[in-house]
C-alpha positions, 0 to 999 in steps of 0.5 A, a space after each residue: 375382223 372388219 366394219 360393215 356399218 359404224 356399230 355392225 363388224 364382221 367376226 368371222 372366219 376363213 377356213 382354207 383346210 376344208 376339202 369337201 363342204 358338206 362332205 360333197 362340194 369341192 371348196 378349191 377356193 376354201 371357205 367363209 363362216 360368217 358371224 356379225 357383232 352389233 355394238 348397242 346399248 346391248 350387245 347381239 351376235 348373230 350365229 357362230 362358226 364350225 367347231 374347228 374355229 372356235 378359238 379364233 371366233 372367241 377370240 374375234 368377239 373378244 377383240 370387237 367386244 373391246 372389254 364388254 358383254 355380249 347380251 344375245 347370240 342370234 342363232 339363225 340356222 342350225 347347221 353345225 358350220 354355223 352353230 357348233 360353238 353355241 355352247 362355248 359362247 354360252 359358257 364364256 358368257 354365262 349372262 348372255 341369252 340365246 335367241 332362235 326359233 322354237 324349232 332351232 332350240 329342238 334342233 339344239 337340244 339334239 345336236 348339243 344336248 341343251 336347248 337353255 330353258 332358262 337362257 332361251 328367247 323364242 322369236 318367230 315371224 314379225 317378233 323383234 328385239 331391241 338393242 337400243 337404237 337398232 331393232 331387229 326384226 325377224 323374218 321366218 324363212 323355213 326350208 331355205 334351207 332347213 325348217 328352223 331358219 330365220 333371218 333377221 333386219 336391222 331397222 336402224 342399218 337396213 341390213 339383212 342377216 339372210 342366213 344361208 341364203 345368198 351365199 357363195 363357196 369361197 373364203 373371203 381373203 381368197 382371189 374371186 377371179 370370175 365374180 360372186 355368180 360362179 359360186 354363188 350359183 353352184 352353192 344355190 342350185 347344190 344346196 338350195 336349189 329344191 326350194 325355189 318356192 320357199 325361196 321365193 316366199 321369202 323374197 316377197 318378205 325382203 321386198 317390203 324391207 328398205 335393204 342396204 346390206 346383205 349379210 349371209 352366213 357364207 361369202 361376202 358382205 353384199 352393199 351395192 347394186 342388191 338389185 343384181 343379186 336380188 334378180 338373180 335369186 328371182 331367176 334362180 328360184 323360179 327355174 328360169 333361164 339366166 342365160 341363152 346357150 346350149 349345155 350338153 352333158 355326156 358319157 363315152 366310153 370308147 370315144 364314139 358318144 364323145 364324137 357325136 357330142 364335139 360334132 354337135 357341139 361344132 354345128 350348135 357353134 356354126 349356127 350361130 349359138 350364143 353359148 355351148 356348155 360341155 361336160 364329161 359327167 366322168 370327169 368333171 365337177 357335177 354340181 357344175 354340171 348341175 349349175 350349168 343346166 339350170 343356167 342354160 335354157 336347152 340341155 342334150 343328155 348324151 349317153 351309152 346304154 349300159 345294163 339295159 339302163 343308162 351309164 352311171 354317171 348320167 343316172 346320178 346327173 339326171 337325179 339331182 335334175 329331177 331332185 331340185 325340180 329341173 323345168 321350163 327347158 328343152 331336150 335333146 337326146 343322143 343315144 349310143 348301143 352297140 345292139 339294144 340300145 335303150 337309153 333314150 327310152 330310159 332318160 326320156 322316162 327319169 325326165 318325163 314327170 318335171 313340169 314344162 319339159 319338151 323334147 326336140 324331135 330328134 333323138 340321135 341314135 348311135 349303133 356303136 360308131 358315128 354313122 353318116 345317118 348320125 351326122 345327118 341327125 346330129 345336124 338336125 338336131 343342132 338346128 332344133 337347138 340353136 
């Protein structure tokens, strides 16, 4: 339990037996379930934590409480990390009231069985509930990333409780060695990534806010320099480059598409390319792979034909491109096919509906082995995409 202002204090929990967040997404560095108390004439609790921290989280408010009664449980998202212990609080605090929007009490009343008709308080864009002398307003932000999502300001403070959004895989008491983007930016294109519109709409809304503190659901407290995260969620939302660099993204099976792509990846180096991003879709992390494309500004998709099609794994990495609304990039294609070869042909088509895609003019075609020809493509093709 930690302050964040002088009556706003962190009731969270870290959870460092998960594997898998979402049943998907490799947490080595585990996970925070982030839950708030504000301290005022009454007493508000913004969200709750997975089912398996429940005593902790009671335990938590009860020590923050310091022997009184909570008044609200603030649920912004109902995504079971977040809400699976609204019954326990509600039986622990029978006087206490739920506030949520209308479409977070269906959500309830399927999940839990119970959407509290007479414990209920339905909030929706501009509603705001007073504590004393902090006020909350409620900002509506529907699709970032469930329909039923609010996020709220305290006027007093001028913290934002953002919900979902600018989080970030990791707990809090874990090493964050590369910094809050890392993670953040493979939390945001994994989860969040196809509503970059929506997101966008709810940036417009916290510009009008004079914000000090961003509070989210997951990953950490935010209190200096917002205009870092700000601008990148910006950038994030509107599918723009963050950074300069090639990213190529292969598969091989007996060696030889790797060998064109170490080539490529030495000749993008020799030109002078600020930044080459390799990954093996067989063997690396996709969602960093994913990261990794809406990062750079230019992609090469390497891969064998396989089945008249393309090989599996550059099949799942160019659908979850296509899913999240990939564009604004430039393409390469490198191609490998012992006697029909296809796959050009095939990722060419996956791509050709996303909005400001364009292809280099050279595509590599492979016959098997790495062929003088193919060095000669592999070079233009690395001048095309320096």
């Amino acid at each position: 339990m930690s302050s964040i202002t002088k009556d706003i204090r962190w009731v969270g929990v870290n959870d460092h037996d998960l594997d898998l967040f979402e049943g998907q997404y490799i947490v080595p560095e585990g996970m925070a379930y982030n839950s708030y108390i504000i301290l005022d004439e009454k007493i508000a609790v913004m969200d709750s934590v997975d089912r398996h921290f429940g005593k902790e989280w009671l335990e938590n408010l009860e020590t923050a409480l310091e022997g009184r009664k909570p008044d609200y449980l603030i649920v912004q998202h109902m995504e079971p990390d977040h809400s699976a212990n609204i019954a326990a609080f509600m039986d622990a605090y029978p006087e206490a009231r739920v506030v949520a929007s209308a479409k977070a009490f269906t959500m309830m009343k399927n999940f839990y069985g119970s959407d509290y008709a007479d414990r209920r308080i339905t909030v929706g864009e501009g509603d705001s509930l007073e504590l004393g002398k902090h006020v909350l307003k409620f900002i509506t932000a529907p699709m970032v990333h469930w329909p039923e999502v609010i996020m709220t300001y305290d006027c007093a403070d001028k913290v934002l409780f953002s919900a979902d959004a600018f989080g970030k895989f990791g707990a809090l008491d874990a090493e964050d060695e590369e910094g809050w983007a890392c993670e953040a930016r493979r939390y945001y294109f994994g989860i969040v990534g196809k509503y970059g519109m929506q997101v966008q709409a709810v940036l417009k809304k916290a510009a009008a806010l004079d914000i000090a503190v961003i509070c989210p659901l997951h990953g950490p407290v935010l209190s200096e320099d917002l205009g870092y995260y700000l601008d990148l969620y910006k950038t994030w939302s509107a599918y723009g480059v963050e950074s300069e660099g090639v990213v190529i993204c292969y598969t091989s099976v007996y060696g030889n598409t790797e060998k064109a792509v170490k080539l490529l990846e030495e000749k993008l180096k020799e030109k002078g390319c600020p930044k080459v991003a390799v990954n093996d879709l067989a063997r690396c992390d996709m969602p960093e792979a994913v990261e990794d494309a809406f990062r750079y500004g230019k992609l090469v998709l390497a891969t064998t034909t396989y089945n008249a099609e393309i090989f599996p794994f550059m099949k799942q990495f160019i659908d979850h491109l296509v899913e999240r609304g990939f564009r604004g990039r430039k393409i390469g294609l490198i191609e490998n096919g012992s006697w029909a070869p296809t796959a050009a042909k095939v990722m060419k088509g996956m791509l050709e509906g996303l909005k400001e895609i364009t292809f280099a003019e050279t595509t590599v075609r492979i016959l098997s082995a790495v062929s003088e020809e193919n060095q000669e493509q592999i070079e233009k093709l690395a001048e095309e995409m320096k």
